[in-house]
Backbone as ProteinMPNN parsed JSONL, in Angstrom:
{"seq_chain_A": "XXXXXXXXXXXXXXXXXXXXXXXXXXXXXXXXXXXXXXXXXXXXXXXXXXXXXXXXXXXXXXXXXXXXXXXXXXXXXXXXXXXXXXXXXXXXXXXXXXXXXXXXXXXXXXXXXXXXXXXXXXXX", "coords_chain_A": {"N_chain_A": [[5.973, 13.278, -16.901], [7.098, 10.48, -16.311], [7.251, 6.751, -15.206], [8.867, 3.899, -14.293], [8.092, 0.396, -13.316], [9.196, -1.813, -11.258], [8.715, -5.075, -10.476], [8.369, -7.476, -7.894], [7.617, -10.238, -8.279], [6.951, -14.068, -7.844], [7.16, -14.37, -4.279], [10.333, -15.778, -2.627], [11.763, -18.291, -1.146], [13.736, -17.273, 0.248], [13.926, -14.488, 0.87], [15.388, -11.992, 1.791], [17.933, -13.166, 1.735], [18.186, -13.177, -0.894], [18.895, -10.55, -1.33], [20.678, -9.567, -0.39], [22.719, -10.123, -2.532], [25.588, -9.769, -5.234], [24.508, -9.61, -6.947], [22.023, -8.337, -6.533], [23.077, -6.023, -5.646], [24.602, -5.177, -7.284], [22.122, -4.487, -9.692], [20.469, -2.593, -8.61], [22.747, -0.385, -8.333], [22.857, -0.258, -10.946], [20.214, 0.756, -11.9], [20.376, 3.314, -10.345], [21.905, 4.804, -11.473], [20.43, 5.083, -13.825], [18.462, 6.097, -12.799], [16.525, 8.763, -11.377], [15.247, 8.733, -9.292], [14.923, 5.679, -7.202], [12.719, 3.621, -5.522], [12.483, 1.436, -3.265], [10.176, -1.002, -2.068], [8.979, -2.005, 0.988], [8.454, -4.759, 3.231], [7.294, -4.502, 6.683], [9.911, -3.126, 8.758], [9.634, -4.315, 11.339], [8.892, -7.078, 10.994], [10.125, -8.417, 9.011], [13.425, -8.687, 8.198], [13.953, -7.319, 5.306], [13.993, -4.529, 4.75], [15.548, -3.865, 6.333], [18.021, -5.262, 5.525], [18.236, -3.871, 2.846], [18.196, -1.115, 3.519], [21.056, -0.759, 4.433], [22.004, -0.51, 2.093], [23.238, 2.405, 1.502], [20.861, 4.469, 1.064], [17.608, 6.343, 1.331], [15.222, 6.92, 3.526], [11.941, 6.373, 3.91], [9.516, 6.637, 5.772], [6.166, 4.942, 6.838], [3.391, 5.255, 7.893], [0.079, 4.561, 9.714], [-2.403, 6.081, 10.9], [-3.702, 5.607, 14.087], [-3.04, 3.012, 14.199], [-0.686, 1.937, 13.543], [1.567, 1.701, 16.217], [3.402, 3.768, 18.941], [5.507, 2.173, 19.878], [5.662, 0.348, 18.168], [6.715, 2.309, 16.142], [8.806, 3.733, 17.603], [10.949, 1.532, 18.033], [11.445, 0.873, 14.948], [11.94, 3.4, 14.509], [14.867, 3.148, 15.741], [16.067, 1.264, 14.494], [16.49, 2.34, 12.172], [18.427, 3.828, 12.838], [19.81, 2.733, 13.897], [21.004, 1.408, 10.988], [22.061, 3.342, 10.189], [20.937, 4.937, 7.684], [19.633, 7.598, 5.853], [17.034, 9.653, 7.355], [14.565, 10.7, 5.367], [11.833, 10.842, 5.637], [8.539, 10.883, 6.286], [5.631, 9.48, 5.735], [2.604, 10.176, 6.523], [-0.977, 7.31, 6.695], [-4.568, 7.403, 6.317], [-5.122, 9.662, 7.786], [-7.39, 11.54, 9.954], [-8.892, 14.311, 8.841], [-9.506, 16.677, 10.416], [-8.689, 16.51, 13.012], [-6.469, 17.534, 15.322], [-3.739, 17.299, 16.272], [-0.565, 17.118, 15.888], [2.216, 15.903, 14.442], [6.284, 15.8, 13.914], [9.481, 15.493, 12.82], [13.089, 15.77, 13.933], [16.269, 16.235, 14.045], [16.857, 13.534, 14.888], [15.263, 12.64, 16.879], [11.034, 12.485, 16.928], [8.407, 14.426, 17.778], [5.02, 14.471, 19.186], [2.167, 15.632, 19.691], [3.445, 17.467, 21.971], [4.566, 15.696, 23.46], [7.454, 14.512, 23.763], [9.963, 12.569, 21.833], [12.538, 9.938, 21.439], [16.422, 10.32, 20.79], [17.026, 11.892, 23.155], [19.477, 13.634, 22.266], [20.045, 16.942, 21.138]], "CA_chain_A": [[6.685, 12.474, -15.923], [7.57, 9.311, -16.304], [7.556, 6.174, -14.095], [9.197, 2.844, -14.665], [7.953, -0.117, -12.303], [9.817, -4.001, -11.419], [7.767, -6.345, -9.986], [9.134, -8.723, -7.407], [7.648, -11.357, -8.795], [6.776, -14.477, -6.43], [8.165, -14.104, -3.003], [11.086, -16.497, -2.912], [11.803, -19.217, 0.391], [15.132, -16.799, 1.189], [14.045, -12.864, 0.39], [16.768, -11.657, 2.879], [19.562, -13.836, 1.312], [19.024, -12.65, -2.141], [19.223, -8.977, -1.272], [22.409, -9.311, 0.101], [23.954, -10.633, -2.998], [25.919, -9.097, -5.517], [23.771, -9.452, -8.211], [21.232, -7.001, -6.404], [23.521, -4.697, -5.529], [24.165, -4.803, -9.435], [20.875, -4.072, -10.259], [20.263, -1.29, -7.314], [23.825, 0.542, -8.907], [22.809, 0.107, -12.562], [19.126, 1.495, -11.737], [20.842, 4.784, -9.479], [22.774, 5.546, -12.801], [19.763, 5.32, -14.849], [16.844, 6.882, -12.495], [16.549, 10.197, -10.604], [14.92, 8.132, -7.421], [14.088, 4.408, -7.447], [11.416, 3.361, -4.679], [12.049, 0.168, -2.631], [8.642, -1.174, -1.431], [9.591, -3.443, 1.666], [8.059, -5.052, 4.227], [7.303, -4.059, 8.244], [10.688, -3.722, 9.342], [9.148, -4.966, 12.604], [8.154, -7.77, 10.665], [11.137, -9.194, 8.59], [14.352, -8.076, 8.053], [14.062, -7.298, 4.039], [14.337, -3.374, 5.269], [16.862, -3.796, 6.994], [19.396, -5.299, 4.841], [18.354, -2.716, 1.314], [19.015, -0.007, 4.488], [22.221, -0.376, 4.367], [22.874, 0.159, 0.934], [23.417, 3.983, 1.219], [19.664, 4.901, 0.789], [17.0, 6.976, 2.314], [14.163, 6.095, 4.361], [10.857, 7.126, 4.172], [8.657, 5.451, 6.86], [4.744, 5.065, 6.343], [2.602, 4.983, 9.214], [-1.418, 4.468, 9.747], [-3.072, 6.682, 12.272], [-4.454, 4.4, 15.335], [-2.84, 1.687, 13.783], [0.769, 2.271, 13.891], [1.641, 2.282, 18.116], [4.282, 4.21, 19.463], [6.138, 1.045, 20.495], [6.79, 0.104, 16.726], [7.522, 3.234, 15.9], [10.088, 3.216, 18.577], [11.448, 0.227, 17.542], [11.285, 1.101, 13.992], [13.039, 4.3, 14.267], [15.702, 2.923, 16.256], [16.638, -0.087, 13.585], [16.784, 2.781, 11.121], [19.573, 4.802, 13.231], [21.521, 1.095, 13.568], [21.381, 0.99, 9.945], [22.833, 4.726, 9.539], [20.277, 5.332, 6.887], [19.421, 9.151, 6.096], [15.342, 9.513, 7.122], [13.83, 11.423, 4.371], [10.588, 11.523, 5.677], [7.093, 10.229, 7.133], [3.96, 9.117, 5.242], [0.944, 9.426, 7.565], [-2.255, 7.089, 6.356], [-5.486, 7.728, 7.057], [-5.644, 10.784, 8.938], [-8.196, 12.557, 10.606], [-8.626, 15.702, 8.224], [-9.912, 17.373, 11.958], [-7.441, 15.827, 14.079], [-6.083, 18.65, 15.891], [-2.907, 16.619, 16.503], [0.955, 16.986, 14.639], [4.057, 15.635, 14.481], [7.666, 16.23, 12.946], [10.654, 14.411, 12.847], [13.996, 16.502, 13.971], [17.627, 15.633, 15.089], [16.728, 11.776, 15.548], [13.531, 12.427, 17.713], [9.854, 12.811, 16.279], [7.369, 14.66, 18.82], [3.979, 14.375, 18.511], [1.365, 16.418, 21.139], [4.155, 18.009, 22.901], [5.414, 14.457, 23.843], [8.87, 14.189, 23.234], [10.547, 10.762, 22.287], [14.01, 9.899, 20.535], [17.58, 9.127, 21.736], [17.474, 12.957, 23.456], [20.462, 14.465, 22.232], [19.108, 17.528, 20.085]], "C_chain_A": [[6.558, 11.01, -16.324], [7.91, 7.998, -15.148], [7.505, 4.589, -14.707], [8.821, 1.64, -13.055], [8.391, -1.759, -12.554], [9.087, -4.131, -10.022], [8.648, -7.227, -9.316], [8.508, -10.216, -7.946], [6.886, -12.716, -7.615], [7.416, -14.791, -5.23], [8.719, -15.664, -2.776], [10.889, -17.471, -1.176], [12.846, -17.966, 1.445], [14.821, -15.305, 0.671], [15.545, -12.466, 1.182], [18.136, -11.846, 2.308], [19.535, -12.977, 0.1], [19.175, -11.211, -2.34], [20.045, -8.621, -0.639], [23.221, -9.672, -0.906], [24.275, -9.896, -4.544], [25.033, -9.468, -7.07], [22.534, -8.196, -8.209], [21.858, -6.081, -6.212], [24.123, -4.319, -6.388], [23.381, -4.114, -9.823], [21.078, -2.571, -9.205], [21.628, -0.2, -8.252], [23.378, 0.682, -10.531], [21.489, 1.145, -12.298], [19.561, 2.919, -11.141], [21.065, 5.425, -10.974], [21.542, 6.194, -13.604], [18.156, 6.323, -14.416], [17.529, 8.162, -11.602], [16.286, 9.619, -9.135], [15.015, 6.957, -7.911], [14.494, 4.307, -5.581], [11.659, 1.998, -4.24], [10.78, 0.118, -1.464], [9.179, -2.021, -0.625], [8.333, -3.945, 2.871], [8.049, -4.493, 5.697], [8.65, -4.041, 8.511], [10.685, -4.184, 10.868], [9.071, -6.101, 11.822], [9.355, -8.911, 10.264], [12.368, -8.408, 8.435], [14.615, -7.851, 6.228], [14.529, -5.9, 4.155], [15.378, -3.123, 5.253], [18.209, -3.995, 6.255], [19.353, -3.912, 3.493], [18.755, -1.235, 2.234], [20.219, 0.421, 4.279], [22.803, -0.374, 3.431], [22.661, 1.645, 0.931], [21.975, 4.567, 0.945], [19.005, 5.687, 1.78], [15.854, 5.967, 2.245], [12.703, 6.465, 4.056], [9.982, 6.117, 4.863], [7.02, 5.887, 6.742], [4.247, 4.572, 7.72], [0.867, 5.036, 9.263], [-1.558, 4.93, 11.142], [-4.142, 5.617, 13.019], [-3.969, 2.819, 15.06], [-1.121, 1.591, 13.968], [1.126, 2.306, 15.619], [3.06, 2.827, 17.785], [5.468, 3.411, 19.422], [6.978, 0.813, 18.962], [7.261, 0.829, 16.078], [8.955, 4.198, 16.432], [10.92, 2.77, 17.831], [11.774, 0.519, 15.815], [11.973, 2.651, 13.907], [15.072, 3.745, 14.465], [16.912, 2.22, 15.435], [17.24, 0.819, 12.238], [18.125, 4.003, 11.442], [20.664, 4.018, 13.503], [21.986, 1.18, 12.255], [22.591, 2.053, 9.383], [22.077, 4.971, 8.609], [20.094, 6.695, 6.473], [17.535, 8.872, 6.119], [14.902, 10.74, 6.132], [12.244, 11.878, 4.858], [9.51, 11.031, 6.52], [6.059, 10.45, 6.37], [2.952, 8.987, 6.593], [-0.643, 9.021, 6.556], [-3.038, 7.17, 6.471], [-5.423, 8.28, 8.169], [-6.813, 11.435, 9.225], [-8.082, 14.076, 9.829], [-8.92, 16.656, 9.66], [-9.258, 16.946, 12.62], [-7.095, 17.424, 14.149], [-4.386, 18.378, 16.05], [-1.842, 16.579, 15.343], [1.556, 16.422, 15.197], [4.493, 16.272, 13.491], [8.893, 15.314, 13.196], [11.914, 15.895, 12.941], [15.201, 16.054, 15.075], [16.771, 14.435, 15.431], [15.393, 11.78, 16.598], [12.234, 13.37, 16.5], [9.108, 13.151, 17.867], [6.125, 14.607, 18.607], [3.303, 14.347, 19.849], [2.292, 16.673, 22.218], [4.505, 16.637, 23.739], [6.428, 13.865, 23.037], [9.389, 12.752, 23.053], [11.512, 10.883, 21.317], [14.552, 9.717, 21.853], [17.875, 10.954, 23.044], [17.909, 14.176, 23.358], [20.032, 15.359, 20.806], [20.445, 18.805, 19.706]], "O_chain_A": [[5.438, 10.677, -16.712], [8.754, 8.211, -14.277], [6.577, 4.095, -15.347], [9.201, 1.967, -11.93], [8.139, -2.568, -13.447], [8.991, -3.494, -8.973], [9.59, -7.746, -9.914], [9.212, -11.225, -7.895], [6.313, -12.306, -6.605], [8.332, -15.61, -5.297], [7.952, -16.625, -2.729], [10.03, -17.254, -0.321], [12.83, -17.765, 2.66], [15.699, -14.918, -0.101], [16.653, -12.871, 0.83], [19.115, -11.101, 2.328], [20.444, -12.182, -0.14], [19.545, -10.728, -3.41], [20.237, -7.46, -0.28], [24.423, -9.68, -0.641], [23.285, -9.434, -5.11], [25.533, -9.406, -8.194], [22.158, -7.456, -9.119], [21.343, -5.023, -6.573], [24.328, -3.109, -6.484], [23.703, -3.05, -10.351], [21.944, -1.708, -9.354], [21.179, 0.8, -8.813], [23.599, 1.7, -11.187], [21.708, 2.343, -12.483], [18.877, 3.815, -11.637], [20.448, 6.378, -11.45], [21.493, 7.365, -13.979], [17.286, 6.885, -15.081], [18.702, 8.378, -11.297], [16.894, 9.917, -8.107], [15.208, 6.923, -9.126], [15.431, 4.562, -4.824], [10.985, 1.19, -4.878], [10.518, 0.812, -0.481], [9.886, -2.891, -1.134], [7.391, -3.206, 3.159], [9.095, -3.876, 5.901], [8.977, -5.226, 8.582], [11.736, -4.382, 11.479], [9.865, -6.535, 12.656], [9.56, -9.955, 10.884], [12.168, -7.205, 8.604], [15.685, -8.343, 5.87], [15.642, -5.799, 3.64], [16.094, -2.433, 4.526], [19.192, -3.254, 6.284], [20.305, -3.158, 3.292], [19.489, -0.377, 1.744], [20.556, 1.574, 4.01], [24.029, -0.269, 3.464], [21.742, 2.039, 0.212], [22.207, 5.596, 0.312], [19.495, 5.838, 2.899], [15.552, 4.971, 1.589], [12.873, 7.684, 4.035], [9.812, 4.953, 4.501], [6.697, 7.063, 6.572], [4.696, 3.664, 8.418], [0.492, 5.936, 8.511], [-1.09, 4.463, 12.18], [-5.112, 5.027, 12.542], [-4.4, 1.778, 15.557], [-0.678, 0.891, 14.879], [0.71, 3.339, 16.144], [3.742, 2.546, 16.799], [6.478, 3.921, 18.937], [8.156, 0.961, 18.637], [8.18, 0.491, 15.332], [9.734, 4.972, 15.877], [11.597, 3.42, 17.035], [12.912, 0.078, 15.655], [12.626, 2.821, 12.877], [16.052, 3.894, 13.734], [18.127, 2.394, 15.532], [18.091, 0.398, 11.455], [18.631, 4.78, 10.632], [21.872, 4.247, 13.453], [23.199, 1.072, 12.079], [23.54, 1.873, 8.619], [22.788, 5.867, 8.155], [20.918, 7.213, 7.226], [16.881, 8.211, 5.313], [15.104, 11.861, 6.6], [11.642, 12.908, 4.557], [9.856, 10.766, 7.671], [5.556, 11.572, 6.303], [2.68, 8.054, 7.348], [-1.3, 9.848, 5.923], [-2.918, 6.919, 7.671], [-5.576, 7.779, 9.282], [-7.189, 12.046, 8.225], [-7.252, 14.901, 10.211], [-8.106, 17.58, 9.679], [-9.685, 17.695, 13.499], [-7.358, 18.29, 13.314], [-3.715, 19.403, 15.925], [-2.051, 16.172, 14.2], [1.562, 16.329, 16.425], [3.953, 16.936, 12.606], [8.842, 14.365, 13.979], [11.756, 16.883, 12.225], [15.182, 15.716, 16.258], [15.969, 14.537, 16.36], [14.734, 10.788, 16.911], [12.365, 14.307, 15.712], [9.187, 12.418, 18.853], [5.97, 14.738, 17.392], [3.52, 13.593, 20.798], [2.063, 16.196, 23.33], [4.727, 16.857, 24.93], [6.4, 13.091, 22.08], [9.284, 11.888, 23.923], [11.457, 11.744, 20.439], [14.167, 9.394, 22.977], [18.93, 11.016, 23.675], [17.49, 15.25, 23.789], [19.763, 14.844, 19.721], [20.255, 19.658, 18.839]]}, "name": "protein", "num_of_chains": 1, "seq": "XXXXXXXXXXXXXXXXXXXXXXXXXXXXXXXXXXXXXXXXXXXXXXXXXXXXXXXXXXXXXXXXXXXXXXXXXXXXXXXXXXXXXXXXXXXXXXXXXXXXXXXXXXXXXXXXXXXXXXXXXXXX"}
């Protein structure tokens, strides 16, 4: 296996701006051609909107979460931004778990449950 890695380099005054412009979405189309996946590392999208805009280039999601550290609230919030974007969710990283935790989730039809407490937009 094989794994090729780019470096952002040092974080600019305007991240946001230059990942809206057609020079990245250059790069992003030449890299599709040439890789099987390529991996954007981004920021909280609670945090900044860097997410948010590479979202809406046609991509999937995969959302990373830290047990006791992650709340509900931003994961709320953080689903929600990723069903504005239209994104496809691919998945869920959980960090530091509890190998004994008794406790699951899943992600299905636009809601994730987790201890028989339901949350999403409902409609299943």
């Amino acid at each position: 296996m094989n794994l090729d890695c780019l470096t952002a380099g040092e974080i600019p005054p305007n991240p946001a701006e230059l990942l809206q412009t057609e020079e990245f979405n250059k790069m992003i189309s030449d890299l599709k051609e040439k890789y099987d996946y390529v991996i954007v590392d981004t920021p909280p999208m609670t945090v900044v909107t860097d997410a948010a805009v590479i979202m809406k280039k046609d991509v999937g999601v995969v959302v990373v979460v830290r047990e006791n550290i992650t709340t509900y609230d931003l994961l709320d919030i953080t689903m929600e931004n990723i069903r504005k974007t239209g994104a496809k969710m691919l998945g869920v990283i959980m960090l530091d778990c509890n190998k004994k935790s008794k406790k699951y989730g899943y992600y299905r039809k636009n809601n994730y449950d987790y201890k028989n407490i339901k949350y999403g937009n409902g409609s299943d």
